[in-house]
N, CA, C and O of each residue as an XYZ file, in Angstrom:
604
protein
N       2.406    -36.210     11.649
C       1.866    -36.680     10.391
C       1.427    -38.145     10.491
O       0.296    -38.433     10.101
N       2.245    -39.101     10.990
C       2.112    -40.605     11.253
C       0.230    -40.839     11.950
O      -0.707    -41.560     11.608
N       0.497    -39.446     13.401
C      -0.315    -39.835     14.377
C      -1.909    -39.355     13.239
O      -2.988    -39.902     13.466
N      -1.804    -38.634     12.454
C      -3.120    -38.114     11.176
C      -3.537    -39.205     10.450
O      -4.650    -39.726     10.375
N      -2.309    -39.528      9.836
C      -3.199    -40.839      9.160
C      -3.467    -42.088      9.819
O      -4.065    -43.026      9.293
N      -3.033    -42.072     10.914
C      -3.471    -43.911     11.846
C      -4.781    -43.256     12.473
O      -5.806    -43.933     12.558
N      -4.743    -41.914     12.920
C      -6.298    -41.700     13.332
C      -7.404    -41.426     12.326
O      -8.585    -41.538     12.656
N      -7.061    -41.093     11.191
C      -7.940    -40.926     10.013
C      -8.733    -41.950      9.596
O      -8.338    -43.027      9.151
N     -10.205    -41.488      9.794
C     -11.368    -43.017      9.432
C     -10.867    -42.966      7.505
O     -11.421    -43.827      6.822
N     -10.079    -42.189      6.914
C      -9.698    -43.018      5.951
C      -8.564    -44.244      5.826
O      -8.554    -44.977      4.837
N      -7.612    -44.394      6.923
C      -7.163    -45.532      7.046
C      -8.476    -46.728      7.311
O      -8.436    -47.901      6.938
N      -9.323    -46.228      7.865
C      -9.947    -47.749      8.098
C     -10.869    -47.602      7.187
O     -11.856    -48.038      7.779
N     -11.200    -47.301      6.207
C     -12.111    -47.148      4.923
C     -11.187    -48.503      3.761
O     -11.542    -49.487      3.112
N      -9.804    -47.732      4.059
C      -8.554    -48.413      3.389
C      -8.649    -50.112      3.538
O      -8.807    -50.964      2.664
N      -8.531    -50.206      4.606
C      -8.349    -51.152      5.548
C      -9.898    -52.049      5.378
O      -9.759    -53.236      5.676
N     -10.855    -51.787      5.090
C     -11.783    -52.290      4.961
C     -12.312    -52.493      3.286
O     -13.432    -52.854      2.923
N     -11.222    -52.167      2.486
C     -11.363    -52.537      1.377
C     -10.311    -53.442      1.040
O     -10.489    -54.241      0.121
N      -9.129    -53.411      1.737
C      -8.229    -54.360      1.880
C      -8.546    -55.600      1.884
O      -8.081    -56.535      1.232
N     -10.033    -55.530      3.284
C     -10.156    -57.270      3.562
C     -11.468    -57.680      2.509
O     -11.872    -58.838      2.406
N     -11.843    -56.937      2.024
C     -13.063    -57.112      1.542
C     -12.322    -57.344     -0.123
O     -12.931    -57.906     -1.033
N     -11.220    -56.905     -0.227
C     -10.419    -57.662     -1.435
C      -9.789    -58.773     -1.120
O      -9.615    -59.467     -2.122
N      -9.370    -59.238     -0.147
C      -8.337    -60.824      0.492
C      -9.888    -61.214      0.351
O     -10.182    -61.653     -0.760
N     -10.815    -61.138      1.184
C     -12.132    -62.102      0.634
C     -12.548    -62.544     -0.594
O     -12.525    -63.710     -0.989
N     -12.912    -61.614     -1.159
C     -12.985    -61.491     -2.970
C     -12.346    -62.536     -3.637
O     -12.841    -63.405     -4.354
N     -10.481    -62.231     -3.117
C      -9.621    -63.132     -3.910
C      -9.946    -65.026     -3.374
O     -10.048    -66.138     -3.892
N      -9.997    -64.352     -1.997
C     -10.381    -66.290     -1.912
C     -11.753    -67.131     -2.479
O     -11.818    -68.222     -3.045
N     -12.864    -66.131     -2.078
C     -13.850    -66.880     -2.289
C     -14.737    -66.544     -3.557
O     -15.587    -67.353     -3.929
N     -14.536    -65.360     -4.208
C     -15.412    -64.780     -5.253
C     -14.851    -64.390     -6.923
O     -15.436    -63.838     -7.856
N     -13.900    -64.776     -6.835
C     -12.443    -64.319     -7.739
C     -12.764    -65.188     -9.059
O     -13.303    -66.256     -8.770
N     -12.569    -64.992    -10.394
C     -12.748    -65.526    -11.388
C     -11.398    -66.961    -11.271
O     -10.685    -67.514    -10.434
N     -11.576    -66.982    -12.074
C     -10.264    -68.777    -11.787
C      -8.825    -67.765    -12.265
O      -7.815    -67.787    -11.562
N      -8.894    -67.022    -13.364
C      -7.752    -66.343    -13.549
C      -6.824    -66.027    -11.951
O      -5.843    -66.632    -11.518
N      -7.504    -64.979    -11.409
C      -7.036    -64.642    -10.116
C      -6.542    -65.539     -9.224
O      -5.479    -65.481     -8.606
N      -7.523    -66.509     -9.193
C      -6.865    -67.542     -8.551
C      -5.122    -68.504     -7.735
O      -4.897    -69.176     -6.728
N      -4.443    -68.081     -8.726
C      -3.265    -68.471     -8.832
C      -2.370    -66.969     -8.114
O      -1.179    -67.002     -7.803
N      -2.888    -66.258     -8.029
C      -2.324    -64.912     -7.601
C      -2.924    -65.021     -6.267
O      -2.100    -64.560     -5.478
N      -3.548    -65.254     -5.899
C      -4.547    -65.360     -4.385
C      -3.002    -65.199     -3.041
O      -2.977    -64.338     -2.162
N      -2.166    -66.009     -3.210
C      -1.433    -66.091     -1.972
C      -0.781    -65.019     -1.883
O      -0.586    -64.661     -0.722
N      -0.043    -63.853     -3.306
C       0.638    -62.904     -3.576
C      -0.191    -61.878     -3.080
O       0.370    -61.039     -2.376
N      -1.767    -61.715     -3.350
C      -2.642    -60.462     -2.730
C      -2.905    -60.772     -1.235
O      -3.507    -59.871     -0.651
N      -2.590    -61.828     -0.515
C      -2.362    -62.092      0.665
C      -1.258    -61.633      1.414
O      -1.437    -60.924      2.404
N       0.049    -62.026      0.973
C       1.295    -61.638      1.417
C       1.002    -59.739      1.552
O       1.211    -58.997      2.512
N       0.558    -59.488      0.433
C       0.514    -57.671     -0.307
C       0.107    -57.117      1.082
O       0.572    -56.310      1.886
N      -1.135    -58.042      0.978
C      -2.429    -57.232      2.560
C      -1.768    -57.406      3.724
O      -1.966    -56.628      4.658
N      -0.907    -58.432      3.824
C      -0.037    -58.953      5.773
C       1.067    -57.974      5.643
O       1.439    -57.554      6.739
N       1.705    -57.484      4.615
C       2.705    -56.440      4.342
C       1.731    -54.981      4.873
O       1.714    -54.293      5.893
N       1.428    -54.981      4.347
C       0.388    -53.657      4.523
C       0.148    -53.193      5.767
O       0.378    -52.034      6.113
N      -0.366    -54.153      6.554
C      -0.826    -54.321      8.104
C       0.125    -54.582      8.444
O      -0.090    -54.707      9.650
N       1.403    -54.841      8.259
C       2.227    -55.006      9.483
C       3.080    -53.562      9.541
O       3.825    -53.137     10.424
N       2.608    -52.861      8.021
C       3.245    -51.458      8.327
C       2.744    -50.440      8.865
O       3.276    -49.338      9.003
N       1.556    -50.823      9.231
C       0.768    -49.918      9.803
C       0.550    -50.051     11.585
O       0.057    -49.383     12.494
N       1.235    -51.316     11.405
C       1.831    -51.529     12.896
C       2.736    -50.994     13.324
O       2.790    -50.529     14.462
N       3.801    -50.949     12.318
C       5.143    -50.066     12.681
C       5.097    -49.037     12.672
O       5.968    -48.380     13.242
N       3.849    -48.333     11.888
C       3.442    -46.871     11.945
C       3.094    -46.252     13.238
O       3.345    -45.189     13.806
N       2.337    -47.458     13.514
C       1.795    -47.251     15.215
C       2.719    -47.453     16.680
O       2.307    -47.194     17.811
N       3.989    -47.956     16.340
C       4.491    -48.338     17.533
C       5.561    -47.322     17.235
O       6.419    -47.318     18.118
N       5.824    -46.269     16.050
C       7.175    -45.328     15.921
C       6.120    -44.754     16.602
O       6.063    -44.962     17.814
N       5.041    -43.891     15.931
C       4.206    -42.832     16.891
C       4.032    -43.441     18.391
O       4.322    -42.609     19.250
N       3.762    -44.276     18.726
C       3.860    -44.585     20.367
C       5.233    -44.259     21.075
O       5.335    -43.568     22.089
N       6.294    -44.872     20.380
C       7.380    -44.029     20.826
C       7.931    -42.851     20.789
O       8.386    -42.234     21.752
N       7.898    -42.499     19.612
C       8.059    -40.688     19.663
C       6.765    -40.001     20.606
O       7.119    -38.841     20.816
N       5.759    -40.179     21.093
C       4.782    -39.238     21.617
C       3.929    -40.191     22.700
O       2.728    -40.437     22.595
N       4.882    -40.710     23.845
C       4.721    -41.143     24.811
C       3.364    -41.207     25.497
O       2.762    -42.186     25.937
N       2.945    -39.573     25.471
C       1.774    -39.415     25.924
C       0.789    -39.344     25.057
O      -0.146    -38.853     25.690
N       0.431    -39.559     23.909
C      -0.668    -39.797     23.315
C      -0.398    -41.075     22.764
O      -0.026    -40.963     21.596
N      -0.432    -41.943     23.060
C      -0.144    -43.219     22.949
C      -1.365    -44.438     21.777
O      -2.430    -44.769     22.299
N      -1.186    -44.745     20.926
C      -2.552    -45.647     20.201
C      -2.712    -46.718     20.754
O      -1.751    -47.470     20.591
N      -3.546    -47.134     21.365
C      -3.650    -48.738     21.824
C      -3.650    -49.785     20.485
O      -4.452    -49.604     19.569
N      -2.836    -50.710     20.469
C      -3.336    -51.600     19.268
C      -4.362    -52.421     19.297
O      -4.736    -52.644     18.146
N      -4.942    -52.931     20.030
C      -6.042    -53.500     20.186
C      -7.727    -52.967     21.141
O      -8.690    -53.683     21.414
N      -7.569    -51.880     21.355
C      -8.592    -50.969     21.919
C      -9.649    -51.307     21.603
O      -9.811    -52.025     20.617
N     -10.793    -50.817     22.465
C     -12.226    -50.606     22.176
C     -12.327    -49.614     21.449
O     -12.974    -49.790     20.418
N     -11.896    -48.590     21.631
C     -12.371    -47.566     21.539
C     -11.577    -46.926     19.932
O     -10.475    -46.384     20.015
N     -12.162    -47.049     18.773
C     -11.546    -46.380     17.730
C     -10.539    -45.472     18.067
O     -10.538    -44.718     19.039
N      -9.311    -45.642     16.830
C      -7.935    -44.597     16.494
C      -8.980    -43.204     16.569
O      -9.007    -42.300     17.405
N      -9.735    -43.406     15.463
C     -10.011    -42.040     14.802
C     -10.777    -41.212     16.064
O     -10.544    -40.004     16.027
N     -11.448    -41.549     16.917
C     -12.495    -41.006     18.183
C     -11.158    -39.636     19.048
O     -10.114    -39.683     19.698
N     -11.880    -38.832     18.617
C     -10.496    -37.260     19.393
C     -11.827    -36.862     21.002
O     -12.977    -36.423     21.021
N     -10.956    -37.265     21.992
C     -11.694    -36.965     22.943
C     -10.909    -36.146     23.923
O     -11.302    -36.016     25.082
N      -9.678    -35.526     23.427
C      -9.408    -34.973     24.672
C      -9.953    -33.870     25.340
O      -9.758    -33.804     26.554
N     -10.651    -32.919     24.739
C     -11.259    -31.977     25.329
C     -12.973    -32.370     25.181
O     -13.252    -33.372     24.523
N     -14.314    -31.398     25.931
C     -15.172    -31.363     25.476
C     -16.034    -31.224     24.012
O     -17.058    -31.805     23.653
N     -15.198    -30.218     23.324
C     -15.319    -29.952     22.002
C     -15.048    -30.617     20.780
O     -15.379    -30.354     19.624
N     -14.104    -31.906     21.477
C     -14.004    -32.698     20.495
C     -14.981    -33.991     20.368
O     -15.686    -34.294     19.406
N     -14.836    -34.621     21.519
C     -16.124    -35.099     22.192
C     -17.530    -35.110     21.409
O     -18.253    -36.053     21.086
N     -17.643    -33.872     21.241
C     -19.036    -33.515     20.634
C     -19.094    -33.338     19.488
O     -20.185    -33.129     18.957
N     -17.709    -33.375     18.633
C     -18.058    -33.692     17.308
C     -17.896    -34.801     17.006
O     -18.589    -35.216     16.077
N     -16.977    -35.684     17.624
C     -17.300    -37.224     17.642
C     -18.513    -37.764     17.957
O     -18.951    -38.735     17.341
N     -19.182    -37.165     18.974
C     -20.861    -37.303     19.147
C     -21.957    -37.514     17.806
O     -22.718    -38.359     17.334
N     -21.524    -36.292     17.591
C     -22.389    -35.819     16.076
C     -22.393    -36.926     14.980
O     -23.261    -37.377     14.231
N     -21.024    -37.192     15.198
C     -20.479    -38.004     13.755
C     -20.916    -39.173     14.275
O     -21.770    -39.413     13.422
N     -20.969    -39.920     14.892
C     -21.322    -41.273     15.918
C     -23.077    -41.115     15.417
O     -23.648    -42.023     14.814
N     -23.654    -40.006     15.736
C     -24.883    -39.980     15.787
C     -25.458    -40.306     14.294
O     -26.305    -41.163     14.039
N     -24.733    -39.325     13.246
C     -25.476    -40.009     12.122
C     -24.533    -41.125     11.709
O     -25.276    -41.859     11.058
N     -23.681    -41.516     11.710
C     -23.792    -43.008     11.621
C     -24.636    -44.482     11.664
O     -24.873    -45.482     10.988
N     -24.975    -43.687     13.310
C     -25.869    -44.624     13.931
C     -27.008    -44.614     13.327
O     -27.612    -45.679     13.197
N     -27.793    -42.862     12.601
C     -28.975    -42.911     11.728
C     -28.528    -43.656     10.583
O     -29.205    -44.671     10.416
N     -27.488    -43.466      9.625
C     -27.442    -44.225      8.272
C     -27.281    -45.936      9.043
O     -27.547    -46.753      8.162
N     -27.024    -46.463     10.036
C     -27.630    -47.768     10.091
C     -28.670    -48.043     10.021
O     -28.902    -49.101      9.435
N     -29.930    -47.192     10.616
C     -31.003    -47.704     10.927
C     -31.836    -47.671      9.647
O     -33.034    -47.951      9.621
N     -31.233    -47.370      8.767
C     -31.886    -47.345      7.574
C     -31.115    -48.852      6.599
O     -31.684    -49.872      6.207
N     -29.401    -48.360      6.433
C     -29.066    -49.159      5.817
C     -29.022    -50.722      5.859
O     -29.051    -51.427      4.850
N     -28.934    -51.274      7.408
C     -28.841    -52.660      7.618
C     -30.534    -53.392      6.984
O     -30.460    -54.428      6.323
N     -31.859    -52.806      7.237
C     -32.770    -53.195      7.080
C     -33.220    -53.543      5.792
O     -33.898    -54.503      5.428
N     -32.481    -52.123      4.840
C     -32.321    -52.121      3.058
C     -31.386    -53.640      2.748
O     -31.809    -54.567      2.058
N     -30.218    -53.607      3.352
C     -29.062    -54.720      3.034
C     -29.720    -56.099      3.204
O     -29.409    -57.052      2.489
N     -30.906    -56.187      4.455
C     -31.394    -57.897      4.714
C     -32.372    -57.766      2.808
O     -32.334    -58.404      1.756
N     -33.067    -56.627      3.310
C     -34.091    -56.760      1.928
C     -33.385    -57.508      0.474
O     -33.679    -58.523     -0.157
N     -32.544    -56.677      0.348
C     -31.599    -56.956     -0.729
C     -31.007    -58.122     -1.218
O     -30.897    -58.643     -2.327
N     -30.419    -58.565      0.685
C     -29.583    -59.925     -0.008
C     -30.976    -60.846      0.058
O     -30.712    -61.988     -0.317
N     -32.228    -60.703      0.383
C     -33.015    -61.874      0.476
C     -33.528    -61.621     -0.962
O     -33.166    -62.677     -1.481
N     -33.931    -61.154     -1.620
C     -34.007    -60.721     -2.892
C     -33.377    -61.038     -4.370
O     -33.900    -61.624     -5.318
N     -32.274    -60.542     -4.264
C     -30.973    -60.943     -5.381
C     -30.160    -62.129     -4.995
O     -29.362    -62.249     -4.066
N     -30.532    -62.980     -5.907
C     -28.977    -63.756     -5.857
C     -27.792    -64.105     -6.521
O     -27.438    -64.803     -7.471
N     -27.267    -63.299     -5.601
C     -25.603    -63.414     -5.885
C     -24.823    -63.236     -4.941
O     -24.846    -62.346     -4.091
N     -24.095    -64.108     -5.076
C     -23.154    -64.670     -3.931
C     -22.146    -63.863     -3.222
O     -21.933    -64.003     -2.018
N     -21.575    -63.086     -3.910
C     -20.744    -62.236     -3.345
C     -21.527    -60.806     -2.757
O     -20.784    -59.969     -2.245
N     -22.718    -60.566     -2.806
C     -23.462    -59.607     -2.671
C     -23.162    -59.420     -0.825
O     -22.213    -58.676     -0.577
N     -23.789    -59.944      0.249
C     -23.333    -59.957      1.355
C     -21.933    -59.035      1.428
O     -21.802    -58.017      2.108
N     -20.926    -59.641      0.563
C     -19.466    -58.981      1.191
C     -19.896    -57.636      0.634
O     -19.539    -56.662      1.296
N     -20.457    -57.458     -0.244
C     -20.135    -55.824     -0.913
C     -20.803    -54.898     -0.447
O     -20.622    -53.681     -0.442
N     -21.716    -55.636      0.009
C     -22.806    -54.700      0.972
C     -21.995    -54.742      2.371
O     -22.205    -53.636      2.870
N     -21.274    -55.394      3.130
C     -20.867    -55.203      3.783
C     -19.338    -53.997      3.826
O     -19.044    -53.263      4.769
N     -18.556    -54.139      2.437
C     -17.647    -53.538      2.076
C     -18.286    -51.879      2.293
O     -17.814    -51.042      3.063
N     -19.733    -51.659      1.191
C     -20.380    -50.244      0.923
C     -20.955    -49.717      2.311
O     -20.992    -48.488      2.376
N     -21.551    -50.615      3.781
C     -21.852    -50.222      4.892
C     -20.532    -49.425      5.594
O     -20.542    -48.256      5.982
N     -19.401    -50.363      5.653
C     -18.174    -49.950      6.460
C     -17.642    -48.699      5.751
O     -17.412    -47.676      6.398
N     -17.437    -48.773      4.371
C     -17.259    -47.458      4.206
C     -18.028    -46.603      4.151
O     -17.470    -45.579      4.546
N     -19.217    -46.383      3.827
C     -19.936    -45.308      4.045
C     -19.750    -44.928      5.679
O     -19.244    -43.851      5.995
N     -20.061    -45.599      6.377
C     -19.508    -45.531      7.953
C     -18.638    -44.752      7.966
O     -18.877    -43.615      8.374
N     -17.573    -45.045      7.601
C     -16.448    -43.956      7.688
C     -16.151    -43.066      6.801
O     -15.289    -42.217      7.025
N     -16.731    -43.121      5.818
C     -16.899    -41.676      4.539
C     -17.477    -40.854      5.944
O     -16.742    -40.226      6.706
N     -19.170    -41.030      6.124
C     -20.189    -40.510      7.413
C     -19.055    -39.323      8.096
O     -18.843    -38.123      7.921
N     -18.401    -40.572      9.089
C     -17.756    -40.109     10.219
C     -17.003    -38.778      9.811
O     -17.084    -37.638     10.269
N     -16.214    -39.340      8.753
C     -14.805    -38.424      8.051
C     -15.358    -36.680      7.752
O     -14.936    -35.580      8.109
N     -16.431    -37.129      6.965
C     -17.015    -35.783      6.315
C     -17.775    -35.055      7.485
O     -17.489    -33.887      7.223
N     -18.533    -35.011      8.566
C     -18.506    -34.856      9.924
C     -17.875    -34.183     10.527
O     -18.092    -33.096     11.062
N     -16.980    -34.861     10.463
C     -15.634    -34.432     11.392
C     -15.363    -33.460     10.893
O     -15.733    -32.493     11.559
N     -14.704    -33.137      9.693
C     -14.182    -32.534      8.477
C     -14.874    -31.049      8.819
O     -14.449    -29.919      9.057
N     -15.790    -31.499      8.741
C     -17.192    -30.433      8.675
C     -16.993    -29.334      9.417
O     -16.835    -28.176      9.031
N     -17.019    -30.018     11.143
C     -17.037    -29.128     12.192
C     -15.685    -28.529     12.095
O     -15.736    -27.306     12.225
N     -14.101    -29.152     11.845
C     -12.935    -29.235     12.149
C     -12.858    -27.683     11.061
O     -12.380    -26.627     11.475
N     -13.298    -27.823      9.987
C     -12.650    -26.901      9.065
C     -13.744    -25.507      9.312
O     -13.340    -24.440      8.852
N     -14.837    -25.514      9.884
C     -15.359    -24.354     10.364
C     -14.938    -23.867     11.251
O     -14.997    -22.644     11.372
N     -14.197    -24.899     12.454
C     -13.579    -24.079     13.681
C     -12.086    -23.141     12.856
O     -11.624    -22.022     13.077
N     -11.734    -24.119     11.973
C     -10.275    -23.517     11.509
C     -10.756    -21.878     10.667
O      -9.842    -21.055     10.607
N     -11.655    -21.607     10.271
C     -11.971    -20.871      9.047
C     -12.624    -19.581     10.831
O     -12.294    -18.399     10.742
N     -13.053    -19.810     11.525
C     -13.142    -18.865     12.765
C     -12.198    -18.236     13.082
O     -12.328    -17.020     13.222
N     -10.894    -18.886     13.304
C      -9.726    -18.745     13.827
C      -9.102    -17.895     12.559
O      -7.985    -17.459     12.838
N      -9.519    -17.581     11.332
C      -9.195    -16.506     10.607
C     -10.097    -15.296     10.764
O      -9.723    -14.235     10.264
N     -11.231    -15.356     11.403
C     -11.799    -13.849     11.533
C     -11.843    -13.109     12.257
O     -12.374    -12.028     12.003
């Protein structure tokens, strides 16, 4: 269960709204918030450090599938066989199409509108859609192979 959700591109959907809120609070935050800023800090270093401990119980209980904490290579990426491979392919692939559209829309945009916090949110709505992309993908192929394996 541990090793599902540390590989799940919804932890890093999570995780990327996390920082894109610690940003918010420092630099974009009404003055109210302000005074709370160090408490939604502590919240987010709590957060991440449990998801460290999440990662180093699963490293110890399951020796051989091991998470690197600092890797190249994404949690969520399942490569041990060919078949998985290739749905990580797939999912990689339109990703890579919703960039080639979205980064070019995002310059348009922020040169366009001004508002200041715009950059982070567009950056917040890229990363997750990224991993919405990936998730639903995955999802896709994963729950058609499962729905085979009933006929």
């Amino acid at each position: 269960m541990i090793e599902k959700i540390i590989r799940s591109p919804l932890s890093m959907m999570f995780f990327i709204l996390l920082f894109g809120g610690l940003i918010w609070s420092k630099y974009y935050s009404p003055i109210e918030v302000k005074p709370y800023t160090n408490w939604i800090t502590i919240g987010i270093l709590v957060i991440i450090a449990v998801f460290f401990i999440l990662i180093m119980i699963h490293n110890q209980k399951h020796p051989n599938r091991k998470i690197n904490f600092f890797g190249w290579i994404p949690y969520e990426f399942k490569e041990e066989d060919e078949g998985k491979q290739w749905v990580t392919f797939q999912a990689c692939r339109k990703v890579y199409i919703f960039f080639s559209f979205a980064i070019p829309i995002s310059i348009i945009l922020i040169a366009l509108i001004e508002f200041p916090a715009l950059p982070l949110l567009i950056l917040i709505v890229i990363g997750m859609t990224q991993y919405g992309i990936f998730w639903w993908e995955e999802n896709k192929y994963y729950k058609s192979e499962s729905e085979e394996d009933y006929t």
